[in-house]
C-alpha positions as CSV (number, residue, x, y, z in Angstrom):
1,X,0.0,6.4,65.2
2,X,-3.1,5.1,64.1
3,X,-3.8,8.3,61.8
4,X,-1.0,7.3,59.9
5,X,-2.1,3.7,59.2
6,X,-4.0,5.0,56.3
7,X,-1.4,6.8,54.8
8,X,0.8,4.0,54.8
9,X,-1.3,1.9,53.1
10,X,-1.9,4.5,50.3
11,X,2.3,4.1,49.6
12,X,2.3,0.5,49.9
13,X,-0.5,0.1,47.6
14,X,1.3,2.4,45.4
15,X,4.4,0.8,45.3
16,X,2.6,-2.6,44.6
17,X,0.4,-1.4,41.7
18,X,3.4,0.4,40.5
19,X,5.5,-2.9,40.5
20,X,2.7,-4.9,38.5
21,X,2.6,-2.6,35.7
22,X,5.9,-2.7,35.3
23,X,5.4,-6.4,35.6
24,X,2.8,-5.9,33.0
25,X,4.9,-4.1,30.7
26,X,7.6,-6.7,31.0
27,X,5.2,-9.6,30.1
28,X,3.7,-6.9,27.1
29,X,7.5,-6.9,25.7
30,X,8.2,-11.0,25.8
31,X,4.9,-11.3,24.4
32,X,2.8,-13.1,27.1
33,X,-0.6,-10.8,26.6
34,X,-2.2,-13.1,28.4
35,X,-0.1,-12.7,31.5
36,X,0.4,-9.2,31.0
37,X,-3.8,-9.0,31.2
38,X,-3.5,-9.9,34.5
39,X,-0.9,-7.6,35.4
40,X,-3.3,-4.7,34.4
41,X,-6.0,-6.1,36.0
42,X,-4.5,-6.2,39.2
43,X,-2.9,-2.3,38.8
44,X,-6.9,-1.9,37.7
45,X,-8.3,-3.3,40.6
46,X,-6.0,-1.0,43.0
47,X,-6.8,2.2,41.3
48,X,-9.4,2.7,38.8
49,X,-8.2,5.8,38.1
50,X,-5.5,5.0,36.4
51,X,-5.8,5.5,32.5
52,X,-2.9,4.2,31.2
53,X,-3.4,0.6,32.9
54,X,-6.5,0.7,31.5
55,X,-5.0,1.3,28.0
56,X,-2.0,-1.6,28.3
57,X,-4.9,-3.8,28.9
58,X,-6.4,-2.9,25.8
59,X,-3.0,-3.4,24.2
60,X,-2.7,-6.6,25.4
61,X,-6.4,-7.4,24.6
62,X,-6.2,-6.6,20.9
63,X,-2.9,-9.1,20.8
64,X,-5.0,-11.7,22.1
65,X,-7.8,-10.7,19.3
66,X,-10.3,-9.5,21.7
67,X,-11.0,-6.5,19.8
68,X,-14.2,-5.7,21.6
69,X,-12.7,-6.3,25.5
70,X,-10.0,-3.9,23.6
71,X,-12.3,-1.1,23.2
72,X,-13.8,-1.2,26.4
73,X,-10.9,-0.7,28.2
74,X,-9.4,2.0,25.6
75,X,-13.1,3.8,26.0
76,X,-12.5,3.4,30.0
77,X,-9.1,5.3,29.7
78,X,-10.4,8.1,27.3
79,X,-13.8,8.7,30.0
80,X,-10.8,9.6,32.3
81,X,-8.7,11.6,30.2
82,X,-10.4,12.6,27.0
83,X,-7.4,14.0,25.6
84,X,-5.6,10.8,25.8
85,X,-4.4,10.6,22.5
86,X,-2.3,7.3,22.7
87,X,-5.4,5.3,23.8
88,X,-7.5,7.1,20.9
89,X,-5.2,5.5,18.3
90,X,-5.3,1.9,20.0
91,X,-9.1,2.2,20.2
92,X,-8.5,2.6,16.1
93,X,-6.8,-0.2,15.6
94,X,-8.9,-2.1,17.5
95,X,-11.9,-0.7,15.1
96,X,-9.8,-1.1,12.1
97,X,-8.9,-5.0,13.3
98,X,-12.8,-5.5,13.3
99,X,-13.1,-3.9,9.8
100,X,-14.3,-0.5,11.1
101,X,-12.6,1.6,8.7
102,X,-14.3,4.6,8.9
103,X,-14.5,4.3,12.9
104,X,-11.0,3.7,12.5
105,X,-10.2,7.0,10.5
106,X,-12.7,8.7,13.1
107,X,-10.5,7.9,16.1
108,X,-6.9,8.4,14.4
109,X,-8.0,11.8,13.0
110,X,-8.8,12.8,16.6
111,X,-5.5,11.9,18.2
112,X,-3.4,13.5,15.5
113,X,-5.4,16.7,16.0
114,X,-4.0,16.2,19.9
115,X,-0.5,15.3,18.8
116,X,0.8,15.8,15.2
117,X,4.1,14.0,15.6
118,X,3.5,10.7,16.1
119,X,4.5,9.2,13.0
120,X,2.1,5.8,14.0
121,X,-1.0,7.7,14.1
122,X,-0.2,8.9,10.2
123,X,0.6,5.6,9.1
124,X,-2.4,3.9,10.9
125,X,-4.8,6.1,9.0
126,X,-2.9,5.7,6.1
127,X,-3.6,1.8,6.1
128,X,-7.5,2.5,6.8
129,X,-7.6,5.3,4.0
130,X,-6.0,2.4,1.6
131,X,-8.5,0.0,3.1
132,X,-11.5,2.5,2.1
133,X,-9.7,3.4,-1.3
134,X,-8.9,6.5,-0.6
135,X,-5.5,6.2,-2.0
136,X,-4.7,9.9,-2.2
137,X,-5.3,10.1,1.9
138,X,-3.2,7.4,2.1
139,X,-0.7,8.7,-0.2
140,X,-0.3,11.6,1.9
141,X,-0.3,10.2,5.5
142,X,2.5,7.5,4.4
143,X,4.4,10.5,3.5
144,X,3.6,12.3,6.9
145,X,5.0,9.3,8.2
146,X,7.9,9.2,7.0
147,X,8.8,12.8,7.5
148,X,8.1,12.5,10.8
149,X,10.2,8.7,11.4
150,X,12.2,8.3,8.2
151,X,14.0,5.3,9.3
152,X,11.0,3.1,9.7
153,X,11.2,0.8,6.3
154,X,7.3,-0.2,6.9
155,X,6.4,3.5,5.6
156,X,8.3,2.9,2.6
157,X,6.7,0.0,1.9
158,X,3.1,1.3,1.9
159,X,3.7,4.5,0.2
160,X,5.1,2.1,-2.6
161,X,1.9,0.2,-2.5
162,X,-0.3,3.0,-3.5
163,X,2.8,4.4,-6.1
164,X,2.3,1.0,-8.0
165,X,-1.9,1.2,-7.5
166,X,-1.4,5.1,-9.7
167,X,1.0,3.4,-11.9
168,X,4.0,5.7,-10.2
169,X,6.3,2.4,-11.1
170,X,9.6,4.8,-10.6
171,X,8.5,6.2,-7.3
172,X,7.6,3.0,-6.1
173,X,11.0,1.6,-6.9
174,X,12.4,4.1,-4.9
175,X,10.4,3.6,-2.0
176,X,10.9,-0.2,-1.7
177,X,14.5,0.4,-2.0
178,X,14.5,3.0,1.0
179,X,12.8,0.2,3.0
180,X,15.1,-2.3,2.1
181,X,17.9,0.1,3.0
182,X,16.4,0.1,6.5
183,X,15.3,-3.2,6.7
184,X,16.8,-6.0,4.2
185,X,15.5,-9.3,5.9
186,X,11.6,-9.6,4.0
187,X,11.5,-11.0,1.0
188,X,8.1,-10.0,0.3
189,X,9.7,-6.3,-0.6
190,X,12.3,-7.7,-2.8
191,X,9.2,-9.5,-4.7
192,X,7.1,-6.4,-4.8
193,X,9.8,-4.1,-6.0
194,X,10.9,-7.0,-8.7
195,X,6.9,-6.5,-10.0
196,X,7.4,-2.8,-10.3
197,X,10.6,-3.5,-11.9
198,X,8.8,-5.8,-14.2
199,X,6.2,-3.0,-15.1
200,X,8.8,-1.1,-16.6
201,X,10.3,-3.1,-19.0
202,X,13.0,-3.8,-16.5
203,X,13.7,-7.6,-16.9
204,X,17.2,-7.8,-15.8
205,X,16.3,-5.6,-11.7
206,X,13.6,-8.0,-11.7
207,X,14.8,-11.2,-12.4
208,X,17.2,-10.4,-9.4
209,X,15.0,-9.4,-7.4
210,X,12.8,-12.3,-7.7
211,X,16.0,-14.7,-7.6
212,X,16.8,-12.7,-3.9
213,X,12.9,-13.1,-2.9
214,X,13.4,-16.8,-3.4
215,X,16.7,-17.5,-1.9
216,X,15.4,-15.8,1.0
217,X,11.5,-17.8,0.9
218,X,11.4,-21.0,-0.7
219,X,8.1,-21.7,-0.4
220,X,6.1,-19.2,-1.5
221,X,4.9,-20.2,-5.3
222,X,3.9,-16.7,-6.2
223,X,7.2,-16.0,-6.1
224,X,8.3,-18.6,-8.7
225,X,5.1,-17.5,-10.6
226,X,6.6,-14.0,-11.3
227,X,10.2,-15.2,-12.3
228,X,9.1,-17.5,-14.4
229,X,6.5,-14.5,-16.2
230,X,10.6,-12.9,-16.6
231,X,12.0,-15.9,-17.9
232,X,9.2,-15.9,-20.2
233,X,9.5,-12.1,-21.5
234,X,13.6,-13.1,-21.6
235,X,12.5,-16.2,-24.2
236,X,14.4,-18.4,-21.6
237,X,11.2,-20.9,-21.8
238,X,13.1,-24.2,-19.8
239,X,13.8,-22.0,-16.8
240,X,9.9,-20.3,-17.2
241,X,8.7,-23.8,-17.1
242,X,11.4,-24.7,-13.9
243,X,9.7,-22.1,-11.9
244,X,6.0,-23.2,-12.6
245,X,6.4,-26.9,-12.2
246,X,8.5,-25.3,-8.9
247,X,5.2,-23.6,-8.2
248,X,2.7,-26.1,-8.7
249,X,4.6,-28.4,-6.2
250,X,4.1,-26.0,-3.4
251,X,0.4,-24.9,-4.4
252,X,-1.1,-27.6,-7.1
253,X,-4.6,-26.4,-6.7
254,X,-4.1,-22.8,-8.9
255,X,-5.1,-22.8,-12.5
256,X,-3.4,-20.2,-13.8
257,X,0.1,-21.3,-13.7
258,X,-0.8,-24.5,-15.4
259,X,-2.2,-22.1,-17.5
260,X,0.8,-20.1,-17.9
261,X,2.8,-23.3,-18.0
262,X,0.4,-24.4,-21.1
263,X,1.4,-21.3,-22.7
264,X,5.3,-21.7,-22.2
265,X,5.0,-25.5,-23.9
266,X,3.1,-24.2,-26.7
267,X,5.9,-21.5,-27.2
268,X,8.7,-24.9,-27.2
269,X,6.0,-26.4,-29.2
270,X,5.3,-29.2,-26.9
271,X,1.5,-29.0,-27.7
272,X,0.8,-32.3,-26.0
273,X,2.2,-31.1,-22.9
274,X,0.7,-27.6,-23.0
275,X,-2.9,-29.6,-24.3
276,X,-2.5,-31.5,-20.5
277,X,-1.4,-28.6,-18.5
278,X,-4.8,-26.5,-20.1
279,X,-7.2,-29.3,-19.2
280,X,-5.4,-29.6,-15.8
281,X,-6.3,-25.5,-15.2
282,X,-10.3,-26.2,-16.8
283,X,-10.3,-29.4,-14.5
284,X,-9.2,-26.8,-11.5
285,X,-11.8,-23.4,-13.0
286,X,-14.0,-24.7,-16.0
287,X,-16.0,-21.0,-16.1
288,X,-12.4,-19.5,-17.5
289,X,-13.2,-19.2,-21.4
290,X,-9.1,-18.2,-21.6
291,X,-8.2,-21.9,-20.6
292,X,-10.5,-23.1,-23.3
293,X,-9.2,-20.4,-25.9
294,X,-5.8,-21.5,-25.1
295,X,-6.4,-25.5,-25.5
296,X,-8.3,-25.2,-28.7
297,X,-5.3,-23.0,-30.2
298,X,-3.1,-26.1,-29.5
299,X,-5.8,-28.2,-30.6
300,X,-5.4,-26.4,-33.6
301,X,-1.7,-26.7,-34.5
302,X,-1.8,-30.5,-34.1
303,X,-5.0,-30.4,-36.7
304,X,-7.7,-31.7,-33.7
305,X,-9.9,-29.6,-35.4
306,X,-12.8,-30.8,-34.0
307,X,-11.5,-30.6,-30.5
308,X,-10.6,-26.6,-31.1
309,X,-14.3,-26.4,-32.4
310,X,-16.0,-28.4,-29.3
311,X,-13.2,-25.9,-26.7
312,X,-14.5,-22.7,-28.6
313,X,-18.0,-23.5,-28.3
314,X,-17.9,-23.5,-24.7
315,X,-15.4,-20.3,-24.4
316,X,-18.4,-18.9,-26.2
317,X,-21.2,-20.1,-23.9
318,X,-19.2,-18.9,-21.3
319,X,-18.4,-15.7,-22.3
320,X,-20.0,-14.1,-26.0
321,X,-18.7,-11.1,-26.6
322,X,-15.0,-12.0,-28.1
323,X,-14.9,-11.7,-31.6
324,X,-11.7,-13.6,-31.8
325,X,-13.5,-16.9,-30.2
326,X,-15.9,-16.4,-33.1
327,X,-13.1,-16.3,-35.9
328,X,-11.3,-19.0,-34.7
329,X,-14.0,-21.3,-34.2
330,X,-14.9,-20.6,-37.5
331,X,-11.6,-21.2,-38.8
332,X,-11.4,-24.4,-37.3
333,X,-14.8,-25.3,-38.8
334,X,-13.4,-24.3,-42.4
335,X,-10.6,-27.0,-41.6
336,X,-13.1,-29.7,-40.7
337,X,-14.6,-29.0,-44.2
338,X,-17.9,-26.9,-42.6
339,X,-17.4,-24.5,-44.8
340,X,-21.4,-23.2,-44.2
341,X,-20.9,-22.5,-40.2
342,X,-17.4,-22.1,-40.9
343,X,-18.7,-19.0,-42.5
344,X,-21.1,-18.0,-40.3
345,X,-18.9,-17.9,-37.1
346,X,-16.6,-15.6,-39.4
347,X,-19.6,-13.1,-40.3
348,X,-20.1,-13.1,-36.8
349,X,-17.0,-11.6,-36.0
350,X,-16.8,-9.3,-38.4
351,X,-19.5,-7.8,-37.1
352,X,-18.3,-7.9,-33.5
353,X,-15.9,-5.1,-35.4
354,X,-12.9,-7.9,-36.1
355,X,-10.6,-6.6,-39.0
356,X,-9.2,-10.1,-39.3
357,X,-12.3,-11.5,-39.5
358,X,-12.9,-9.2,-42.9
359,X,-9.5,-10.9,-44.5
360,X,-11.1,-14.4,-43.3
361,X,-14.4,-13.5,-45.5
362,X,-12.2,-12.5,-48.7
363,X,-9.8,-16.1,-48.3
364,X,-12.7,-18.6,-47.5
365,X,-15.9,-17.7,-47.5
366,X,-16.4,-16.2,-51.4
């Protein structure tokens, strides 16, 4: 009797370490990495041997954002089975969560060599390729993806990513469609496909898209920023300027849709409220010469000439090489009655290579 002792204990051992990573696995699925940790740990502790413990631990590790606790346990699992191919891919996304593209690429290109159809292993490379620029890569392991799991909308997504990146707008627009076909509750898609939209001239697809982002996420101000660029195009300027005020309510510290707001009053001709919402975007970024241009423009049309000439002097300081800041600075000078500088900004341009500039010479500087 006493020889069997041992060989009991090896099955009740077993059993136990069987039942905690199935405990483990449980608390892995409700989301409790923390718990699930243990779980591992324990199976671990019982068998050292046993690689696919050792992986889930790493799994659960990288939830937590222990990237480097990750990697030792996926590089424990892969000295016992080199081959593993499962725990090669986790070890790059643990490498890829810590910015190590190429160590990343390294590790998924190893366990697709092992197994080819595992659609995650494509599209995991395919985000490190994107992340390294290597859109073509990317391109093509998206596509792998999908061939291999074509009703995973996240594939879709990507591949239309890198469609709009090579200007493929129509493609792309196909591809965010196919994920929301699969997957209709993100907004973000509806958003990106209504910019793609917008790229092509479509106005109407993206105005409802956009309207659908928003009704889905109403807190998101880019998304009232890019309706309100459609309401713009569409001349429908009170519902452009809706969205931005909208916009700045939920982020007030971004310059450019004050700017953009600026731009819609001076289309209504509300120059005193596009005058306040450009020195509201130069109070925000005062190294933009745009917000500057765009002030002294209004500055212009309600004849605060020497305003215009004070916000093109500093457009210029900031950036020198625009041939239009020249012209209309000196335009604005030849208003104040400084015909001489006036004059001089004009020549300027001219020979920046500014054709208008040439018609300026003929009309006031003879």
């Amino acid at each position: 009797m006493k020889k069997l002792l041992p060989i009991f204990c090896f099955f009740l051992i077993g059993s136990i370490s069987a039942q905690d990573y199935e405990a483990g696995l449980k608390k892995m699925d409700a989301g409790d990495y923390d718990a699930a940790k243990v779980e591992f740990t324990k199976v671990i502790n019982v068998n050292r041997s046993d690689k696919k413990a050792y992986n889930k631990r790493g799994l659960a590790k990288n939830q937590l954002g222990d990237f480097y606790g990750a990697i030792g346990d996926y590089n424990s699992a892969l000295e016992l089975d080199s081959m593993f191919a499962d725990a090669l891919n986790n070890r790059g996304v643990a490498k890829y969560n810590l910015e190590d593209f190429y160590g990343a690429i390294e590790d998924y290109n190893k366990s697709i060599l092992i197994d080819p159809k595992q659609a995650d292993f494509f599209a995991n490379r395919g985000l490190a390729y994107y992340d390294v620029e290597e859109l073509e890569a990317a391109y093509f392991d998206f596509g792998k993806a999908i061939s291999l799991d074509p009703n995973n909308a996240d594939n879709f997504f990507n591949r239309a990513i890198i469609r709009v990146e090579v200007d493929e707008y129509l493609g792309a627009i196909d591809d965010y469609t196919k994920a929301i076909e699969l997957d209709d509750s993100d907004p973000d898609v509806y958003n990106y496909r209504g910019v793609a939209r917008f790229q092509i001239g479509d106005m109407e697809g993206a105005l409802a898209d956009y309207s659908q982002s928003i009704k889905m996420d109403t807190t998101d101000a880019l998304k009232y920023d890019n309706r309100a660029l459609v309401y713009g195009e569409l001349e429908r300027f009170d519902e452009a300027i809706a969205d931005y005020t909208t916009s700045i309510s939920l982020y007030p510290d971004d310059p450019d849709t004050y700017n953009l707001r600026g731009v819609v009053n001076y289309n209504l001709e509300k120059y005193d409220a596009s005058i306040e919402d450009y020195s509201m975007a130069i109070e925000l970024d005062p190294t933009n010469p745009i917000y500057y241009d765009n002030r002294a423009l209004a500055n212009n049309d309600t004849e605060n000439f020497a305003q215009a000439v004070e916000d093109y002097s500093i457009s210029i300081n900031i950036y020198p090489n625009d041939p239009e800041t020249y012209l209309q600075r000196g335009l604005a000078k030849v208003s104040l009655g400084d015909k001489y500088d006036g004059c001089t900004d004009i020549k300027i341009a001219e020979e920046m290579g500014s054709e208008d500039a040439k018609k300026a010479i003929k009309k006031h500087c003879k």
